[in-house]
RODO-2510 file (C-alpha; in nm, 4 decimals, decimal comma):
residues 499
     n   res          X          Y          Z
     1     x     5,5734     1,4200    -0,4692
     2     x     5,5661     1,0824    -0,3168
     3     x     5,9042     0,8387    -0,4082
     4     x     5,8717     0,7080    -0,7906
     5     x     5,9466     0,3540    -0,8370
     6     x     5,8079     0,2732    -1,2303
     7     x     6,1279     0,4670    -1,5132
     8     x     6,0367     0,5757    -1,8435
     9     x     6,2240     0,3207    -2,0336
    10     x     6,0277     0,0349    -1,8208
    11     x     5,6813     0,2003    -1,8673
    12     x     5,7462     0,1813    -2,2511
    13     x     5,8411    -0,1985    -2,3044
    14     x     5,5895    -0,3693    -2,0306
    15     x     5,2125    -0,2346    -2,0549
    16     x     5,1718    -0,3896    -1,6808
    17     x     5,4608    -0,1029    -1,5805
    18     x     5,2848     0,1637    -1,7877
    19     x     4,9873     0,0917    -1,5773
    20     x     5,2012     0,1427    -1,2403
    21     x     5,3935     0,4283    -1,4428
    22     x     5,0464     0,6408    -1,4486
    23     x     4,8620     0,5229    -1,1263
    24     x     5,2114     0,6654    -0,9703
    25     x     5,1648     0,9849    -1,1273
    26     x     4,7607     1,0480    -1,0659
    27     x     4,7560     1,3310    -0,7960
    28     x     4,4235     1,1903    -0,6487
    29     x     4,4793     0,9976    -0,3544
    30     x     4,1563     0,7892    -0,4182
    31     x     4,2755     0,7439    -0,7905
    32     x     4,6421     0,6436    -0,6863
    33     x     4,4838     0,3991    -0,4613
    34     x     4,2158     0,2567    -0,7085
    35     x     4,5312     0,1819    -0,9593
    36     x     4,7725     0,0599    -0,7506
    37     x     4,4740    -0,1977    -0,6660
    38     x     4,4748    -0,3273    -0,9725
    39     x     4,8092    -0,3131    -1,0426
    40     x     5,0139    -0,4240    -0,7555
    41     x     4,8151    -0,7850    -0,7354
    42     x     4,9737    -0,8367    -1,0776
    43     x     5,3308    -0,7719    -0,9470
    44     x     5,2583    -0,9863    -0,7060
    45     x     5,1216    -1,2788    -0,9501
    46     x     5,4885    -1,1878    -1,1134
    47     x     5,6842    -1,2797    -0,8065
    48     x     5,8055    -0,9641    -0,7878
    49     x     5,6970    -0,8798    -0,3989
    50     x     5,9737    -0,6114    -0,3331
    51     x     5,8482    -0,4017    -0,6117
    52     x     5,4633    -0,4468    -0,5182
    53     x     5,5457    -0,3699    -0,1570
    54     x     5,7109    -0,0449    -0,2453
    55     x     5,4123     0,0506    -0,4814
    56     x     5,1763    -0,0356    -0,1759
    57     x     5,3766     0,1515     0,0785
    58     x     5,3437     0,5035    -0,1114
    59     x     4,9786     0,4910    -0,1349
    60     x     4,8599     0,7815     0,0536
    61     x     4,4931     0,6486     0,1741
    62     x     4,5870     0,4131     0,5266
    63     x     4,3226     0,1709     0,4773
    64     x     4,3904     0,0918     0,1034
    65     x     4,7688     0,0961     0,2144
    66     x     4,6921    -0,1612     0,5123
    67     x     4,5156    -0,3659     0,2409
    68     x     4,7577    -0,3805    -0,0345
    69     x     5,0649    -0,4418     0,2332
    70     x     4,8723    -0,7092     0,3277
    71     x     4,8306    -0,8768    -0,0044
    72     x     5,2224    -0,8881    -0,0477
    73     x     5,2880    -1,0246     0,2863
    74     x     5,0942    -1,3207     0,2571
    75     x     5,2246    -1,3085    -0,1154
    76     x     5,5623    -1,3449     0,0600
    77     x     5,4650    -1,6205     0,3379
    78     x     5,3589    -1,7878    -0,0045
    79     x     5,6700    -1,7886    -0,1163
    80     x     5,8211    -1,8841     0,2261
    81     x     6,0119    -1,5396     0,2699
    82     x     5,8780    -1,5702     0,6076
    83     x     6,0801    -1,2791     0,7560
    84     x     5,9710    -0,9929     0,4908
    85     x     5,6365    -1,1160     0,5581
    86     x     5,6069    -1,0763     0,8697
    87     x     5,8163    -0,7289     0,8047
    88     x     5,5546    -0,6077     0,5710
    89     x     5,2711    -0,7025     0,8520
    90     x     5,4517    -0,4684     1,0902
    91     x     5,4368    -0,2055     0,8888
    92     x     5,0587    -0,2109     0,8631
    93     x     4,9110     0,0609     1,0742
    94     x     4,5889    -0,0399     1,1709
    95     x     4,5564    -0,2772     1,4747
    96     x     4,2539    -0,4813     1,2882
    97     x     4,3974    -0,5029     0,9320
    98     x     4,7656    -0,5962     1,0845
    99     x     4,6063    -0,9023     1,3096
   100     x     4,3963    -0,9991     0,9808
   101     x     4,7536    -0,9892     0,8311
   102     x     4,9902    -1,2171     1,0632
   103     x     4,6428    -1,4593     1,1070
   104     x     4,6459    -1,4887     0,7197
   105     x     5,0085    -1,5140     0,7579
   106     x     5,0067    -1,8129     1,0074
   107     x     4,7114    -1,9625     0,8076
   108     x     4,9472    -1,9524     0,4766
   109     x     5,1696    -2,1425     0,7249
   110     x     4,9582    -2,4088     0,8134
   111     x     4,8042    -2,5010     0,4872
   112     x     5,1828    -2,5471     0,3777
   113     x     5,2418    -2,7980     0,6494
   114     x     5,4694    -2,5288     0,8778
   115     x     5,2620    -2,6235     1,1638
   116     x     5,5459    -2,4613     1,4120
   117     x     5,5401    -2,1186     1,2422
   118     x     5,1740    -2,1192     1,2362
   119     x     5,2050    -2,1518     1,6154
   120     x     5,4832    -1,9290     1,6730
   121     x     5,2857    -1,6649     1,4611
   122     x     4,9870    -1,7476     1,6483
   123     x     5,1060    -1,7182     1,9745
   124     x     5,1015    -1,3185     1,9343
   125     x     4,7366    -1,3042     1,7800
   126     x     4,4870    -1,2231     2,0197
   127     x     4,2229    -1,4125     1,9044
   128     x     4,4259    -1,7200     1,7070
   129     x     4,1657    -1,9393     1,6897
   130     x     4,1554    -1,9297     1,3191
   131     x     4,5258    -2,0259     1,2672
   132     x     4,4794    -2,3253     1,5594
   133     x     4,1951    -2,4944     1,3407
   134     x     4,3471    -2,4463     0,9706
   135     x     4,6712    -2,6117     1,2279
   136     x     4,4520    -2,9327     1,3126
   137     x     4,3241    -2,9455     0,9725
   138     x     4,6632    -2,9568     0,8354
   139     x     4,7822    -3,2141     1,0940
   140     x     4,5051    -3,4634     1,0355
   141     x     4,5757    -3,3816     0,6093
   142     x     4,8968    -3,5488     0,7190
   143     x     4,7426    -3,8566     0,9293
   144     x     4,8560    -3,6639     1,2488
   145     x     4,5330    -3,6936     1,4680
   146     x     4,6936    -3,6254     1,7489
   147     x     4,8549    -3,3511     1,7183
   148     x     4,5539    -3,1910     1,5011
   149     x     4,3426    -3,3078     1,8543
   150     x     4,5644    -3,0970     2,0559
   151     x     4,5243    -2,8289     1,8321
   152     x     4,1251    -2,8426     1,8206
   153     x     4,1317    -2,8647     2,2035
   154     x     4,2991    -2,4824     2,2156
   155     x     4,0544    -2,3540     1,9970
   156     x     3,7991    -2,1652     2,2553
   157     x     3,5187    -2,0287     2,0226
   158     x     3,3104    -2,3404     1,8816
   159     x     3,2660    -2,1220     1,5846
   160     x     3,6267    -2,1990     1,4899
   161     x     3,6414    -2,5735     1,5663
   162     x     3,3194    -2,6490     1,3676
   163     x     3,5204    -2,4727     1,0670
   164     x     3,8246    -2,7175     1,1185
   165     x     3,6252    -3,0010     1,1855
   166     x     3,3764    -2,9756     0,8683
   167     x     3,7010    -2,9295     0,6800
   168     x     3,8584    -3,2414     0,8363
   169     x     3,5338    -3,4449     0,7154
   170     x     3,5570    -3,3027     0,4276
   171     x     3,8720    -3,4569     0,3575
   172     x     3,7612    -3,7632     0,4675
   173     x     3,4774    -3,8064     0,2885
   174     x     3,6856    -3,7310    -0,0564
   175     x     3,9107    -4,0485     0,0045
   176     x     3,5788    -4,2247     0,1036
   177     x     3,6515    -4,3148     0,4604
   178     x     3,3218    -4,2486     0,5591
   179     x     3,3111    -4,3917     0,9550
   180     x     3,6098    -4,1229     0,9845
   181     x     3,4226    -3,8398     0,8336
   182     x     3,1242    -3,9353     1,0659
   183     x     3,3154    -3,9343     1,3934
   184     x     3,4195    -3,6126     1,3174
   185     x     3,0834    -3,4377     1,2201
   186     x     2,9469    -3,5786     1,5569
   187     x     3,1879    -3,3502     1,6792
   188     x     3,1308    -3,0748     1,4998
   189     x     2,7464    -3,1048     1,5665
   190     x     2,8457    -3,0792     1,9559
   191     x     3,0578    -2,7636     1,9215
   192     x     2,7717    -2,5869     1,6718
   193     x     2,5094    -2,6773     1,9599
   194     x     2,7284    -2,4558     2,1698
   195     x     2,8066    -2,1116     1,9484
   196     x     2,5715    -1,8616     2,1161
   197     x     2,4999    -1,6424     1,8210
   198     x     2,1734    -1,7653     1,6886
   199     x     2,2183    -1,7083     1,3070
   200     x     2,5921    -1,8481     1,3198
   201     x     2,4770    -2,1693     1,4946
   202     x     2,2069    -2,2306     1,2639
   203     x     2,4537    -2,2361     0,9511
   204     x     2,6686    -2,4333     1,1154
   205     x     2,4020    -2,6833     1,2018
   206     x     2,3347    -2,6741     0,8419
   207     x     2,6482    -2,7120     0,7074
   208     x     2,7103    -2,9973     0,9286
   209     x     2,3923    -3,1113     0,8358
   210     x     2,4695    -3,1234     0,4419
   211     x     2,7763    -3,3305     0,5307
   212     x     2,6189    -3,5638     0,7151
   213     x     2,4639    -3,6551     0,3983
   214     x     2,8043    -3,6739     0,1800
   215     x     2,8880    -3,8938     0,4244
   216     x     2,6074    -4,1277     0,3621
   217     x     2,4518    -4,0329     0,6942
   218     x     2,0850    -3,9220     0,6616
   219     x     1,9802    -4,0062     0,9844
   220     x     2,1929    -3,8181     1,1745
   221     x     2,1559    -3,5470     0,8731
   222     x     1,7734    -3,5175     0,9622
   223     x     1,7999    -3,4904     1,3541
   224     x     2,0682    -3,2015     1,3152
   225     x     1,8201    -3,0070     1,0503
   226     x     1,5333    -3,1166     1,2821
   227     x     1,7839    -2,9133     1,5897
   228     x     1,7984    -2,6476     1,2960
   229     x     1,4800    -2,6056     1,2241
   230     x     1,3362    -2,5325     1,5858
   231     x     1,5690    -2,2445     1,6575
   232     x     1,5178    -2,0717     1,3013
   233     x     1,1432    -2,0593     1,3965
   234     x     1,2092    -1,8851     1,6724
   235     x     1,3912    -1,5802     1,4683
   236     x     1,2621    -1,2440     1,4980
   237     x     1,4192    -1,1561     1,2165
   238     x     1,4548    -1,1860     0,8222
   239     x     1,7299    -1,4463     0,8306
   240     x     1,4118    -1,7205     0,9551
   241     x     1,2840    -1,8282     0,6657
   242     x     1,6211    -1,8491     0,4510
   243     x     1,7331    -2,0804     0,7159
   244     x     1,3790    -2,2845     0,6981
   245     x     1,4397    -2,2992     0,3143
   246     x     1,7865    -2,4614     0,3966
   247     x     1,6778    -2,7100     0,6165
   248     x     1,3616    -2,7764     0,4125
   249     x     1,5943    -2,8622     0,0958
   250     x     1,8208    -3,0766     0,3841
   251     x     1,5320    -3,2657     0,5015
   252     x     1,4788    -3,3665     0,1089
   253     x     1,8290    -3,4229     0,0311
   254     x     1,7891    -3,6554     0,3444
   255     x     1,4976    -3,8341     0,1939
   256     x     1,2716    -3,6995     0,4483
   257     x     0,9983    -3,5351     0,2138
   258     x     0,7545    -3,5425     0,4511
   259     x     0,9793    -3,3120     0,6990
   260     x     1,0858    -3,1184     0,4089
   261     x     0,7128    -2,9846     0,3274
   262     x     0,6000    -2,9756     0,7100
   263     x     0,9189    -2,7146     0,7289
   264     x     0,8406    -2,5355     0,3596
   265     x     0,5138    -2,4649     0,5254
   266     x     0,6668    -2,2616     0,7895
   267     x     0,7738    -1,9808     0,5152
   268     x     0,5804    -1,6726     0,4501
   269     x     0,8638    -1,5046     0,2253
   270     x     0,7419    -1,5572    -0,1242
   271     x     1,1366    -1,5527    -0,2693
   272     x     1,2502    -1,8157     0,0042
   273     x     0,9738    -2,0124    -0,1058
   274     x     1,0486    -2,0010    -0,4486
   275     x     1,4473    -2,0508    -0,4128
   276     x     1,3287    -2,3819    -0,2253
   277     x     1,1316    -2,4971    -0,4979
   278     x     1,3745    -2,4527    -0,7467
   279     x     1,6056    -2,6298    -0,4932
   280     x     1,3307    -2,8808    -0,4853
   281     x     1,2949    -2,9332    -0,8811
   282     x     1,6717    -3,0168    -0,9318
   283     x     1,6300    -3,2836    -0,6773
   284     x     1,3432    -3,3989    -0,8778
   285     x     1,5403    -3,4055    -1,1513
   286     x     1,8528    -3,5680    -1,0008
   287     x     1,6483    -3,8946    -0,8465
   288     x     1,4661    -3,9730    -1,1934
   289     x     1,1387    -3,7775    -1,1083
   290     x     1,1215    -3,6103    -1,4193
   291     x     0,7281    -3,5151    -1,3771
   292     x     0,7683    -3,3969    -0,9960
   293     x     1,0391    -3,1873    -1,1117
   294     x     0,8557    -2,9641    -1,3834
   295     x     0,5343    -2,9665    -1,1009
   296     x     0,8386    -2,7769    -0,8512
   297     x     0,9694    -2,5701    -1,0976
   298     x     0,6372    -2,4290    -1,2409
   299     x     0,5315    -2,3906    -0,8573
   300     x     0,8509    -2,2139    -0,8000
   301     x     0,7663    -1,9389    -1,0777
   302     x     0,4370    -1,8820    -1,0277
   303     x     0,4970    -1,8232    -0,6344
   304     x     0,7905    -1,5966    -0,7435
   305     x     0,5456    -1,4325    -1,0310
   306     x     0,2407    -1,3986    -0,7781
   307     x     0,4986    -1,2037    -0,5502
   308     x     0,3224    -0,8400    -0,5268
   309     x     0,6674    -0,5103    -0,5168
   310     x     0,4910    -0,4522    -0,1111
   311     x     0,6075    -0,8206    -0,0259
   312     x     0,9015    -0,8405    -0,2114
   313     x     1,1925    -0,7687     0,0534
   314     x     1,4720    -0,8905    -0,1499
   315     x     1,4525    -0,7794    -0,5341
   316     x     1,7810    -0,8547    -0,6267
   317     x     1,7287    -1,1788    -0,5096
   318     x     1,4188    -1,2320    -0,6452
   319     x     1,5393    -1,1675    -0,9686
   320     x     1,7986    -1,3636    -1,0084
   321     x     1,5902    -1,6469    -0,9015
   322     x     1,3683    -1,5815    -1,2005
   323     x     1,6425    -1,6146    -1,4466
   324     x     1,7997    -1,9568    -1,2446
   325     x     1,4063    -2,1067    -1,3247
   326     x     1,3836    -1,9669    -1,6869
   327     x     1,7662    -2,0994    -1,6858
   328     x     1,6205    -2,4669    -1,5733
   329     x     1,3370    -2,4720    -1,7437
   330     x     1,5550    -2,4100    -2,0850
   331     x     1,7768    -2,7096    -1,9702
   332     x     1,4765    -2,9468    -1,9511
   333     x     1,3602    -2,8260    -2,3313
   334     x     1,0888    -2,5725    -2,2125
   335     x     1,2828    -2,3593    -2,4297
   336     x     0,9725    -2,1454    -2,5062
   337     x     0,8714    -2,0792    -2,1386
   338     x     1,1944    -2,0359    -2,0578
   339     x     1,2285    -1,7166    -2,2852
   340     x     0,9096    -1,6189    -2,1860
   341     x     1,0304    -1,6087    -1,8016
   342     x     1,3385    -1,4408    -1,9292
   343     x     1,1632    -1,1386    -2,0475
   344     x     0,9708    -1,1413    -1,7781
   345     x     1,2317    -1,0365    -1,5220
   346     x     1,2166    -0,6712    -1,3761
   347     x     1,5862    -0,6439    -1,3861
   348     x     1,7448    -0,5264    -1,7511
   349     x     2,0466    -0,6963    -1,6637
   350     x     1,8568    -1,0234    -1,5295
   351     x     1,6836    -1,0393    -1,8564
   352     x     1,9626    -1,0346    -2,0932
   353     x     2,1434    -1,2735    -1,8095
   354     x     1,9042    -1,5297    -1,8535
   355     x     1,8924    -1,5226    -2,2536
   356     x     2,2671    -1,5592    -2,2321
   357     x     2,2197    -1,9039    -2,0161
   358     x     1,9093    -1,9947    -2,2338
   359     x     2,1549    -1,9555    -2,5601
   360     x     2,4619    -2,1629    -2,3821
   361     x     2,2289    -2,4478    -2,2698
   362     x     2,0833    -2,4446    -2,6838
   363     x     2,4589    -2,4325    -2,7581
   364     x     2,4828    -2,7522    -2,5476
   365     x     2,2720    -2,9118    -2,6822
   366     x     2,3963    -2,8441    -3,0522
   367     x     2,0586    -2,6347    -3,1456
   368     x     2,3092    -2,3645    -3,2544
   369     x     2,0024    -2,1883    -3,5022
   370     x     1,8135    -2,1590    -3,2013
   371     x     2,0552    -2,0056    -2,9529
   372     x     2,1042    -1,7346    -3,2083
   373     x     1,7890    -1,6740    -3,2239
   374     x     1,7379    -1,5939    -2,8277
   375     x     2,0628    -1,4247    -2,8396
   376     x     1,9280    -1,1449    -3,1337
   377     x     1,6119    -1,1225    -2,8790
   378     x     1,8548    -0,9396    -2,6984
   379     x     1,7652    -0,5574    -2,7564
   380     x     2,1019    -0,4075    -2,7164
   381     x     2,4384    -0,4170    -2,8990
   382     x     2,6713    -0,4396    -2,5565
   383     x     2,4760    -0,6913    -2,4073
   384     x     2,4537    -0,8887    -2,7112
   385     x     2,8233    -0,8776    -2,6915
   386     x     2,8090    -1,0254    -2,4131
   387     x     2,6159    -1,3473    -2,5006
   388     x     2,8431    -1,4212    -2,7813
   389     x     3,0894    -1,4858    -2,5552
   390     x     2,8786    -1,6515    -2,3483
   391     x     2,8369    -1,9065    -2,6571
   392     x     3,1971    -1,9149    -2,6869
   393     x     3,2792    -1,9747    -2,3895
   394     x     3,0435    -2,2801    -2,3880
   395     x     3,1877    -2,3618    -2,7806
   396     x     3,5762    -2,3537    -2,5934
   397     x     3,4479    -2,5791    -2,3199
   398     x     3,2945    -2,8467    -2,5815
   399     x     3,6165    -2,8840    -2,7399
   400     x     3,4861    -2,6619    -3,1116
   401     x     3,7170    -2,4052    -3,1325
   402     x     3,6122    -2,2907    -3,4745
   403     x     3,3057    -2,2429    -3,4063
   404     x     3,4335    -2,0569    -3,0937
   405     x     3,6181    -1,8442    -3,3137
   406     x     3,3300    -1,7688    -3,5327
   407     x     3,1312    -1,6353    -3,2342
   408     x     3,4101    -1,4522    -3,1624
   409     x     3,4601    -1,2280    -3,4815
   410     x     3,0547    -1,1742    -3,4685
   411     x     3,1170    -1,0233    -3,1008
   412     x     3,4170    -0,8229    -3,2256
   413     x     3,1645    -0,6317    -3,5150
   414     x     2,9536    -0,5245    -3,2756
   415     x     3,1844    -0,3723    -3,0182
   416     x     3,2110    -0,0824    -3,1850
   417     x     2,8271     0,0327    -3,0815
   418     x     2,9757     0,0193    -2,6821
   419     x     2,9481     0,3395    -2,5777
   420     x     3,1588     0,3681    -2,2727
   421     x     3,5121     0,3107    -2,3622
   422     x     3,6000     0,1528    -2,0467
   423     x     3,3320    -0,1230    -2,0924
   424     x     3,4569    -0,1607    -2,4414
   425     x     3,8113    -0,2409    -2,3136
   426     x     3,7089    -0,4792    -2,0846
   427     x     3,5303    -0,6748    -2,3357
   428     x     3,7866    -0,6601    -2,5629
   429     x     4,0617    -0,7932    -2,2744
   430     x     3,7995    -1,1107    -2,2484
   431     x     3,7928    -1,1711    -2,6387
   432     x     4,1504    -1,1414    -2,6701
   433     x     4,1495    -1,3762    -2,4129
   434     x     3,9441    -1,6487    -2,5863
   435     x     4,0946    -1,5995    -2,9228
   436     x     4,4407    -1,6876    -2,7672
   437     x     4,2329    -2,0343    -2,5593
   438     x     4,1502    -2,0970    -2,9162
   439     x     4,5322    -2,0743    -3,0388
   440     x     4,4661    -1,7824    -3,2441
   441     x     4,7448    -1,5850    -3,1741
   442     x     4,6957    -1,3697    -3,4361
   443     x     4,3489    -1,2190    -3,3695
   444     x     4,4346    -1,2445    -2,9916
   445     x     4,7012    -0,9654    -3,0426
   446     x     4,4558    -0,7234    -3,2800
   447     x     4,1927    -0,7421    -3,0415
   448     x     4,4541    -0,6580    -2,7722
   449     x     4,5946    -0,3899    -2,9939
   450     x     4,1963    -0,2160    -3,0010
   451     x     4,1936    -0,2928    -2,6391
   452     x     4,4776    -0,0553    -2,6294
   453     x     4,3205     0,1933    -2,8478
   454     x     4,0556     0,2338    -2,6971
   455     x     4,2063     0,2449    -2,3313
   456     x     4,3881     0,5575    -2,5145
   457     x     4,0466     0,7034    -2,5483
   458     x     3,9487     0,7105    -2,1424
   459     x     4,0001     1,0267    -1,9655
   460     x     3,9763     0,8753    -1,5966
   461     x     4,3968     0,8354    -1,5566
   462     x     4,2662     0,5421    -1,2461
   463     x     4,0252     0,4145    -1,4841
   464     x     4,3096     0,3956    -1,7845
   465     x     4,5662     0,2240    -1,5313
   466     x     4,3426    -0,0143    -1,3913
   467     x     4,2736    -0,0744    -1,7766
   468     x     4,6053    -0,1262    -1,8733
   469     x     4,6575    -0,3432    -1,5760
   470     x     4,3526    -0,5910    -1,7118
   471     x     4,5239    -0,5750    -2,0828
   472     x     4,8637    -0,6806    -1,9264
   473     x     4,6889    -0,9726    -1,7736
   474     x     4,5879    -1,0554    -2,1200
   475     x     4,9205    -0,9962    -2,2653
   476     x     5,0984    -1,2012    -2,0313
   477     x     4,8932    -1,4648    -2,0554
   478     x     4,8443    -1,5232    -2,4420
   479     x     5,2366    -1,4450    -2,4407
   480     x     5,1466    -1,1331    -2,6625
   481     x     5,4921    -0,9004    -2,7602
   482     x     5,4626    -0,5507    -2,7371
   483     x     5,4881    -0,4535    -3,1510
   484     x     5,5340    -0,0832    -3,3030
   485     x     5,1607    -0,0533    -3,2661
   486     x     5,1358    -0,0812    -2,9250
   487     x     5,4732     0,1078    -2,8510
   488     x     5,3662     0,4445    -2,9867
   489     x     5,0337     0,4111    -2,7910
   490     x     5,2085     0,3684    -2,4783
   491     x     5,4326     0,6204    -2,5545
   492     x     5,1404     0,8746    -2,5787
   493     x     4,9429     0,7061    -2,2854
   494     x     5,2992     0,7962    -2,0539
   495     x     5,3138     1,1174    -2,2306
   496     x     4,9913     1,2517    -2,0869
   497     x     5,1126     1,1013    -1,7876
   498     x     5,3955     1,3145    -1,7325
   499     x     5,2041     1,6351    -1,7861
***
């Protein structure tokens, strides 16, 4: 057996180390490496990056190794223990994963202002274009344009200096020095004109397009969507109309509407279409035009509704887009449609997703009577569970704890009709987690305490460490002590362990 790093005596007074104490122990190298997953990101939260790096080292499988060395040596260039780092990097076996790891490295660098150990790191990449941009962006965060010039003029893919650029802008524009934030998209327009890959030139035309209008630049927002536009028409493939829809909505954001329909017209995929619309409706919405808004949105669902299962090549997506519209509608007090639309989704999930946002928006608006009454529409127990937090979550974010707390308690009754114990202990970790946001310490720890119970119950030894991982999360954060309780649970949990 592999090194053990986790004692007995530490597994039974820290529920984070009885997680590591039993994902060391699971004989499965695909287990061991699905706990230490969740586990050693948690050490690493903890600062402790010598322990996490040991944990990561004994895991058997070499790409889930690579991976979780990798997440302690940037941990580590975090922390600016530079040398273990870049230690822990070496030690990564795969050529890919280890130049992912010094680039992330070198990037940690950067975005800390080391611009000199980004460039000494870089200088034994490959391909360090990456690390030279996020270097140029950090030198023009610090009013260095020169130097961040230099750095954009090593950059060889234009990929990479549109990135830096459109992040330099975007800087700009947040301390509103808009002629700055201008100059530089220009450039950035130049180097997306020159990336040869056709779908990675369009999105960055795009994206340079949508800051061109944050920096209170239509014009030169249209003629880049206009550039856009032409070369997504002349796709072959499935990516052409989602890159119409996005420079249809950029011609309206620009306050070209007549460009914007011209381009709309130019879609065939039903889902596109409608994800447009609904893109359209909120900008309705947003100017004022409250009547040309509902017109978009009802559009937008009966496209998406008309859309026959032999046209449909995206259902997920189509879905989703279905509960976003109910979701609008419901915001815009269709509340009625909205449900309807809700129910009308293909997708299980989808359908108790959207109730859940219909509820929350009622809850917003105070109609509490209401939103209870879309939330018992919900068929099933679990997912009802799951909408009661919703509402608490929005109840937390309005400042009503009590009420939060109410919602709360409901959600706890009904947990007990989850079947599968590892969904059960998840939702428990998340109310535990809003009863201690709502400074009840108290009920925080009991529903931690059945969180532990019922992580007791789960035969899967990787599913029960990855679950005592999450509840240590919880623990940690709601500054929840291990009581007798919990002790003799653990004790049991490490028992079975050993065997």
């Amino acid at each position: 057996m592999a090194d053990l790093f986790i004692t007995r005596d530490r597994a039974e007074s820290d529920i984070l180390a009885a997680a590591a104490y039993i994902g060391e122990r699971i004989k499965s190298s695909d287990g061991h490496a699905d706990a230490m997953g969740a586990v050693i990101p948690q050490y690493l939260n903890r600062g402790d990056v010598d322990l996490a790096a040991e944990l990561a080292n004994a895991v058997d499988d070499p790409y889930s190794r690579d991976r979780l060395l990798t997440q302690a040596a940037v941990k580590c260039a975090e922390i600016d223990d530079d040398e273990y780092a870049l230690q822990l990097a070496e030690a990564v076996e795969d050529d890919g994963i280890r130049a992912q790891c010094l680039e992330r490295i070198a990037l940690v660098k950067a975005e800390k202002g080391n611009a000199d150990r980004a460039q000494e790191i870089a200088g034994g990449l490959q391909h360090p274009d990456q690390v030279y941009a996020g270097i140029a962006v950090s030198h023009s965060l610090k009013g260095d344009e020169t130097a961040a010039a230099v750095m954009l003029d090593r950059i060889d893919f234009p990929a990479a200096r549109v990135t830096a650029l459109q992040h330099i802008a975007a800087a700009a524009i947040e301390k509103g020095e808009f002629g700055k934030a201008t100059d530089t998209l220009d450039k950035a327009a130049a180097a997306a004109r020159e990336i040869e890959h056709d779908e990675e030139r369009i999105r960055a035309l795009c994206d340079t397009g949508s800051a061109y209008i944050q920096s209170k630049r239509n014009d030169k927002a249209v003629e880049l969507f206009d550039v856009a536009r032409a070369d997504a028409e002349v796709l072959a493939n499935t990516h052409r109309d989602l890159f119409l829809v996005n420079c249809a909505v950029g011609f309206l954001q620009a306050g070209s509407e007549e460009l914007a329909e011209s381009t709309l017209d130019l879609v065939t995929d039903k889902t596109q279409m409608a994800s447009a619309l609904l893109a359209w409706a909120r900008e309705h919405w947003r100017k004022g035009e409250q009547d040309d808004a509902l017109d978009a949105l009802d559009e937008s669902y009966q496209i998406l509704r008309s859309q026959r299962e032999i046209e449909t090549r995206d259902s997920r997506s189509a879905n989703s887009i279905m509960t976003s519209i109910a979701a609008q509608f419901a915001s815009w007090n269709k509340v009625e449609l909205a449900v309807t639309i809700a129910h009308e989704n293909k997708d299980p999930e989808e359908v108790t997703s959207g109730l859940t946002q219909i509820a929350q928006v009622l809850t917003l608006k105070g109609d509490d009577e209401q939103a209870h009454g879309v939330v018992n529409q919900i068929a099933e127990d679990p997912e009802r569970v799951t909408a009661l937090l919703g509402i608490a979550d929005t109840k937390l974010s309005m400042g009503d704890t009590q009420a939060a707390v109410t919602e709360l308690k409901e959600a706890m009754q009904l947990i007990e009709t989850i079947p599968q114990m590892v969904s059960r202990a998840w939702i428990l970790d998340n109310v535990a987690s809003r009863f201690s946001h709502a400074g009840e310490t108290g009920l925080a720890r009991n529903a931690g305490l059945a969180a532990l119970a019922t992580i007791a119950e789960i035969r899967d030894r990787s599913a029960q460490a990855t679950a005592l991982a999450d509840l240590a999360t919880v623990y940690t954060e709601a500054d929840l002590k291990i009581g007798e309780e919990e002790q003799r649970i653990v004790d049991r949990l490490l028992s079975k362990a050993d065997q």
